[in-house]
C-alpha atoms as one frame of an Amber mdcrd trajectory, in Angstrom:
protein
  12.669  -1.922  26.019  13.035  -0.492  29.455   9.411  -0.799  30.787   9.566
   3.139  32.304  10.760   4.017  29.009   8.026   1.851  27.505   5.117   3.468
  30.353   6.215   7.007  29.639   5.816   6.244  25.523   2.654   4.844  25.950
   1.075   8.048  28.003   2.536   9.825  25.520   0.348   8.427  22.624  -2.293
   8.601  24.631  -2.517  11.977  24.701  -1.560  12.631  20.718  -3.831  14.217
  18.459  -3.684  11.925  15.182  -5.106  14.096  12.696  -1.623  15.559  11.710
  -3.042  18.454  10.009  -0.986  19.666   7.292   1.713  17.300   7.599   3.814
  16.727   4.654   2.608  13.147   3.799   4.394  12.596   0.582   8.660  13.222
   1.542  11.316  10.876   0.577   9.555   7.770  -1.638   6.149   8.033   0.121
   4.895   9.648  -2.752   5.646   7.230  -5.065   2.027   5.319  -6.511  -1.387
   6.479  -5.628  -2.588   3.836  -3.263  -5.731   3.179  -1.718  -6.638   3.421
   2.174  -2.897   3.638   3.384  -2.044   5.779   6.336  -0.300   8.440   6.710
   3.671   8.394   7.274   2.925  10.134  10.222   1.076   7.592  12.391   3.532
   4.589  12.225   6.355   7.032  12.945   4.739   8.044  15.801   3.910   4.567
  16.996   7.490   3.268  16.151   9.196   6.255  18.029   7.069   5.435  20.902
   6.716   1.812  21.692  10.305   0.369  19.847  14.021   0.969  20.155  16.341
   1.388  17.338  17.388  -2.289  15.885  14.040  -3.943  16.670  11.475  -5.546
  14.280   8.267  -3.948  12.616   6.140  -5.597  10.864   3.329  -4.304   8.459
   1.080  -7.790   7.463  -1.059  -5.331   5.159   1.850  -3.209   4.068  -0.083
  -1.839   0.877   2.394   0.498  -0.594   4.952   0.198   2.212   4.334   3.368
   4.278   5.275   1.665   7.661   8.714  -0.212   6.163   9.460   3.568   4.938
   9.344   4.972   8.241  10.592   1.870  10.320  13.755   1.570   7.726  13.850
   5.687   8.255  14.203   5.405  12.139  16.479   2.530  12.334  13.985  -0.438
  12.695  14.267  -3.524  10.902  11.480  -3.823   8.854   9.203  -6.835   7.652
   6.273  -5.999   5.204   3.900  -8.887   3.721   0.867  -8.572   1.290  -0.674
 -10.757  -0.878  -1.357  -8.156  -3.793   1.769  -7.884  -6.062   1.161  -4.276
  -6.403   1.945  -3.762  -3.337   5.100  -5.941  -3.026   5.889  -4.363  -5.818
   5.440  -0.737  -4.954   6.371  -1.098  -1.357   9.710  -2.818  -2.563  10.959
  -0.006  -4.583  10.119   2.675  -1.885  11.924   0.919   0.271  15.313   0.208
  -2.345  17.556   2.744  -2.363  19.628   3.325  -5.446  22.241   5.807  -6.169
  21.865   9.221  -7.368  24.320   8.671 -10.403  23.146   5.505 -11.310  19.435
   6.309 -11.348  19.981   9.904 -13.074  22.163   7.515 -16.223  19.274   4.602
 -16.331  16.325   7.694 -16.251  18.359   9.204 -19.373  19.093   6.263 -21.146
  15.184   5.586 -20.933  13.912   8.668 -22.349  16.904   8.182 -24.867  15.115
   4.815 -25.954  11.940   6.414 -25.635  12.083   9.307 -27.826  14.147   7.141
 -30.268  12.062   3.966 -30.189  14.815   1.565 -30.150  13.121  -1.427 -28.439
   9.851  -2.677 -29.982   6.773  -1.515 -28.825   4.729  -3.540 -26.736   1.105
  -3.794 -25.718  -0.311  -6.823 -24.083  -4.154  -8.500 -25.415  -5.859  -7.461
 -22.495 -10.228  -6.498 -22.829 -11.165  -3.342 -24.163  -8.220  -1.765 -23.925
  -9.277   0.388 -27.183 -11.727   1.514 -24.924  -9.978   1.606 -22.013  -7.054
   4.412 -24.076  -7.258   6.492 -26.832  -5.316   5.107 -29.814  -2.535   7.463
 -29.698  -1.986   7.079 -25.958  -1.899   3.425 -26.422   0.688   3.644 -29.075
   2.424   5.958 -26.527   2.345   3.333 -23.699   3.170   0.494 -26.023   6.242
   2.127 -26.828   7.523   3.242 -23.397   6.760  -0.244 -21.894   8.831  -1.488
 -24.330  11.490   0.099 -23.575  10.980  -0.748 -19.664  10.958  -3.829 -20.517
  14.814  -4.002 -22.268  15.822  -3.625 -18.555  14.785  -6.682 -17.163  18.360
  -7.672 -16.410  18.696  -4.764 -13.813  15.962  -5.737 -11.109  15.932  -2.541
  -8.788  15.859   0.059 -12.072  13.658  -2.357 -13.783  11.109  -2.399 -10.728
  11.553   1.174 -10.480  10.553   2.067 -14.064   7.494  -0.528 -13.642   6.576
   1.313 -10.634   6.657   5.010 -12.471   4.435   3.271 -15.362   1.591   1.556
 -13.530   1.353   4.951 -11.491   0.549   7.121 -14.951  -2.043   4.448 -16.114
  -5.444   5.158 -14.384  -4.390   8.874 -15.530  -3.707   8.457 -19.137  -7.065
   6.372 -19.627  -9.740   7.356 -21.024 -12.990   8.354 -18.201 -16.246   9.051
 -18.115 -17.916  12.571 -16.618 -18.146  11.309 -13.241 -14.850   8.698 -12.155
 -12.694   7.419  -9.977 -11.338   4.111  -8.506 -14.331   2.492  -7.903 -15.541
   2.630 -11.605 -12.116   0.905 -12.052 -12.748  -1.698  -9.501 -15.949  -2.760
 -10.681 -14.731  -2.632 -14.555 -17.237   0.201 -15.786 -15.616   1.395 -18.880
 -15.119   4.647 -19.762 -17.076   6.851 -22.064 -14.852   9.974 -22.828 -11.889
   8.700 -25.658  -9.243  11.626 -24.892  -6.017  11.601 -25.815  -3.636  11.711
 -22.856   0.240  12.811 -23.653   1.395   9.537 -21.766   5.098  10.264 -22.477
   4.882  13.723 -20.728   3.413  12.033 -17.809   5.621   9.354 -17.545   8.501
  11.780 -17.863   7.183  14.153 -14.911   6.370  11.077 -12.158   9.882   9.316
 -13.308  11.890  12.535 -12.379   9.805  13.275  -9.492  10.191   9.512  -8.254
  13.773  10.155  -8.615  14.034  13.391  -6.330  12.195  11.117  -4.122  14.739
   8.613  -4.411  17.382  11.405  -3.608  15.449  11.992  -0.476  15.184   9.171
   0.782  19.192   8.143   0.533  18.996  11.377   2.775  17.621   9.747   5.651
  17.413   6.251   5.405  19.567   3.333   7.279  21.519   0.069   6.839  18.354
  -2.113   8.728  17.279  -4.831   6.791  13.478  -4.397   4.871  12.352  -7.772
   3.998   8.933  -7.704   1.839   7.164 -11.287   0.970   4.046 -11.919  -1.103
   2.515 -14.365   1.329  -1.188 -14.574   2.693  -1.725 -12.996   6.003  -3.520
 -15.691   7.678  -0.305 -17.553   7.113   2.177 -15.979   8.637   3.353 -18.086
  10.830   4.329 -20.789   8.811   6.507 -17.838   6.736   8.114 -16.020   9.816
  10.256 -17.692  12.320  11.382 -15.261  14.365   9.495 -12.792  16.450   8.780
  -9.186  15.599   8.527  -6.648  18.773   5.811  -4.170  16.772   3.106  -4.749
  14.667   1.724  -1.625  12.871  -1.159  -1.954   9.992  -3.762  -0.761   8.391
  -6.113  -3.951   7.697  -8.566  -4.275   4.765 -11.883  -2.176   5.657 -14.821
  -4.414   5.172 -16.254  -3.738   1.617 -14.891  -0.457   0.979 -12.283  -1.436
  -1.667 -10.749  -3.684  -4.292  -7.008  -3.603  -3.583  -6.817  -6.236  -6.456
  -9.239  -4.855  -8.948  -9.028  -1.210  -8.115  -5.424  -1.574 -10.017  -6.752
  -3.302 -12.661  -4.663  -1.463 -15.360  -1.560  -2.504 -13.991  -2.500  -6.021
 -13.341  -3.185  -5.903 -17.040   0.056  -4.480 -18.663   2.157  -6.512 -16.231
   0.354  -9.975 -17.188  -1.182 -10.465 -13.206  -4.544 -12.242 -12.434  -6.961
 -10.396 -10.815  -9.729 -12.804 -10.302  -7.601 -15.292  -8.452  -5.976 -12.336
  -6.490  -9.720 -10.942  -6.018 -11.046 -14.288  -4.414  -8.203 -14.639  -1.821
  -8.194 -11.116  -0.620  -9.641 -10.211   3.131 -12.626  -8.121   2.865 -13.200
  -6.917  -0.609 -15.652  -4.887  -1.991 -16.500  -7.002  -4.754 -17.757  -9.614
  -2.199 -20.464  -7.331  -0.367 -23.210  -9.081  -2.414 -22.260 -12.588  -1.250
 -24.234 -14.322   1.686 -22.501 -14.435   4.666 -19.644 -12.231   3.517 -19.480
 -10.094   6.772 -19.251 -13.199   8.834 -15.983 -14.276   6.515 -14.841 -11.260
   7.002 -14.472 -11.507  10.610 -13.405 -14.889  10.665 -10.697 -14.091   8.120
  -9.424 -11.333  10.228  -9.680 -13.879  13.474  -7.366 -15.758  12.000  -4.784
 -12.719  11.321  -4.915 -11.719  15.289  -4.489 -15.354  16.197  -0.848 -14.923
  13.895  -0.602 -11.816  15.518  -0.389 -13.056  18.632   1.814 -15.807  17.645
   4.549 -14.305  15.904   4.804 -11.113  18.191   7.273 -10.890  20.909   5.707
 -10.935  24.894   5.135  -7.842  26.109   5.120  -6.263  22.251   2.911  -4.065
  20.294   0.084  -4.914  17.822  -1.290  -1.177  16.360  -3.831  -1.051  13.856
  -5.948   1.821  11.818  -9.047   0.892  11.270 -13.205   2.123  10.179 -16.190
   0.938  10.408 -18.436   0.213   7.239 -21.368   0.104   6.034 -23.814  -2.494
   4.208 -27.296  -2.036   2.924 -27.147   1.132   4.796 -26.234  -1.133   8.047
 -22.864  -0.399  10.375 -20.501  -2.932  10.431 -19.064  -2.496  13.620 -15.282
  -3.641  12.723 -13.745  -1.554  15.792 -15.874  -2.892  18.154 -15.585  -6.553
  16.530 -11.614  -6.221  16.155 -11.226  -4.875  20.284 -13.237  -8.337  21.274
 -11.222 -10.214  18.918  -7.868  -9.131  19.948  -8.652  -9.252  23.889 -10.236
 -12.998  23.318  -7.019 -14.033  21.989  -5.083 -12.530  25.302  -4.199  -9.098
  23.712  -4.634  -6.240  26.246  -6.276  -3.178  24.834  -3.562  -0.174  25.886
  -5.346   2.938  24.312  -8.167   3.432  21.355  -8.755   6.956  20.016 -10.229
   8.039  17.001  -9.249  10.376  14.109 -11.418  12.024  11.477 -11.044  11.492
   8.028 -11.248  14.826   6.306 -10.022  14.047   2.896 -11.315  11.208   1.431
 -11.994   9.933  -2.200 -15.172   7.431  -2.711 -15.960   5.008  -1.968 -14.708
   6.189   1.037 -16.590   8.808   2.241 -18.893   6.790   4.338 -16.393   6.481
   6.700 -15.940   9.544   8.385 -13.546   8.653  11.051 -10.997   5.754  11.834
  -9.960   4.455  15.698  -6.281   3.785  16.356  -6.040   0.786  18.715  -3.041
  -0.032  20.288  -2.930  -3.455  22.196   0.319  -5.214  24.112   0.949  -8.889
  24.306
């Protein structure tokens, strides 16, 4: 890029307010699957407006449910996401695969068809208390539709698309207790309240709005390329040959959530481990008890800048979102921590300002506001 272009972009951001109050956060297929800790379409459309040109590479090595490969794809980027969660492959994948209108409107029908008529058989995987975990008749209900989903294996994009639209309905078909929410999930508290959930009027409502989604997004998007691999973050290197001019991401807060676990209903149904995915994942909240955890978490997310730096192009971009935690009632100062890292490796810091988080769920709360660092190579 032009480095006056490149100047005037940056004092640009630097004067941006990031709260994007009552921005529409949910257009084209960035509705799709409640998601945990992503950021809003707005920022990385911002950041890619600013800092690339159309035709150059963006990565996201956290993309969670693909909100930066949306936008990049969108604006006429090429587009990399990684994640080690398959949830997220899997979610950020179909947001970012466009299928036809007439195609998607016959596969949605043929569906509820099967659905309503029961022509597959039902199907509910062994998994632990899942009598507690769903009413009976909602678990007949899901058995049924995910048996269906599952006669359209042979069709990959429809197939993932369906899967998607099903593990978004299942935290809200279960069965709760008074007080709930992800968390509760996460740490595999089981509900107390057995209510029966219509599950096929649910599914039917998120399919069709996925698919006006869908519609949207063959509105706006491009040819670029979106490539999404289930790889390890601290590995990238060894995965991507070729260098990127932008990173953009949103990396795991320390403690504050169980990417893995938190979709523990999903990883269920679709036959995915969650302890082995658990173990390997940057940061989680299940590991707040362990000795020394804070100190792994920092030298796990060492290692990503180090890849960073590596695999991004001189003179390129490395933007992240990111909040400080808390332990034992104890900051843990990941902003500060992250700046040092970054510089140490030769990154220079190019502007840091903060935004405040307004509407959050728990476990979140505690963090009230989130920096947005932007360092160049």
């Amino acid at each position: 890029m032009n480095t006056k272009i490149m100047q005037r972009g940056i004092a640009r951001l630097s004067k941006i307010s990031w709260e994007f109050q009552d921005a529409n956060t949910r257009e084209a297929t960035h509705g799709y699957h409640p998601f945990h800790g992503k950021f809003i379409p707005q920022i990385p459309k911002t950041i890619i407006e600013h800092l690339t040109k159309p035709g150059d590479i963006v990565l996201d090595p956290f993309c969670g449910s693909g909100t930066a490969l949306v936008e990049a794809n969108i604006l006429n980027r090429k587009a990399i996401g990684t994640d080690i969660a398959p949830i997220a492959v899997l979610v950020s994948k179909v947001k970012v695969t466009f299928i036809e209108d007439d195609k998607l409107e016959s596969e949605i029908k043929k569906l509820e068809d099967m659905i309503t008529e029961q022509r597959a058989k039902s199907v509910i995987p062994d998994f632990p208390n899942k009598e507690i975990w769903y009413n009976e008749k909602t678990l007949q209900e899901l058995g049924n539709i995910w048996g269906q989903i599952l006669m359209f294996k042979d069709s990959q994009d429809i197939f993932d698309f369906f899967k998607v639209a099903f593990s978004s309905i299942l935290k809200s078909v279960a069965n709760r207790s008074e007080h709930w929410n992800w968390a509760f999930i996460g740490d595999n508290i089981l509900p107390k309240i057995d209510k029966y959930v219509d599950s096929k009027k649910y599914f039917s409502n998120t399919i069709r709005r996925m698919a006006t989604g869908m519609k949207e997004f063959g509105e706006v998007k491009t040819n670029k390329s979106v490539k999404i691999l289930q790889i390890d973050t601290r590995e990238l290197s060894k995965h991507l040959k070729k260098k990127v001019d932008l990173i953009i991401t949103s990396p795991p807060y320390c403690f504050a959530i169980d990417f893995n676990r938190y979709y523990r209903l999903s990883y269920y149904w679709f036959d995915w481990e969650i302890n082995k995915n658990r173990d390997i994942e940057i940061g989680a909240r299940s590991k707040r008890g362990k000795k020394n955890s804070v100190d792994e978490y920092f030298s796990d997310m060492e290692i990503c800048i180090k890849e960073f730096y590596k695999i991004l192009a001189d003179e390129g971009f490395c933007c992240f979102t990111l909040g400080d935690t808390r332990r034992d009632n104890k900051k843990i100062a990941a902003v500060e921590r992250t700046i040092e890292m970054a510089i140490n490796e030769g990154f220079k810091l190019i502007d840091h300002s903060y935004r405040e988080l307004s509407q959050q769920s728990m476990p979140q709360r505690r963090i009230p506001k989130e920096a947005v660092l932007i360092f160049q190579k």
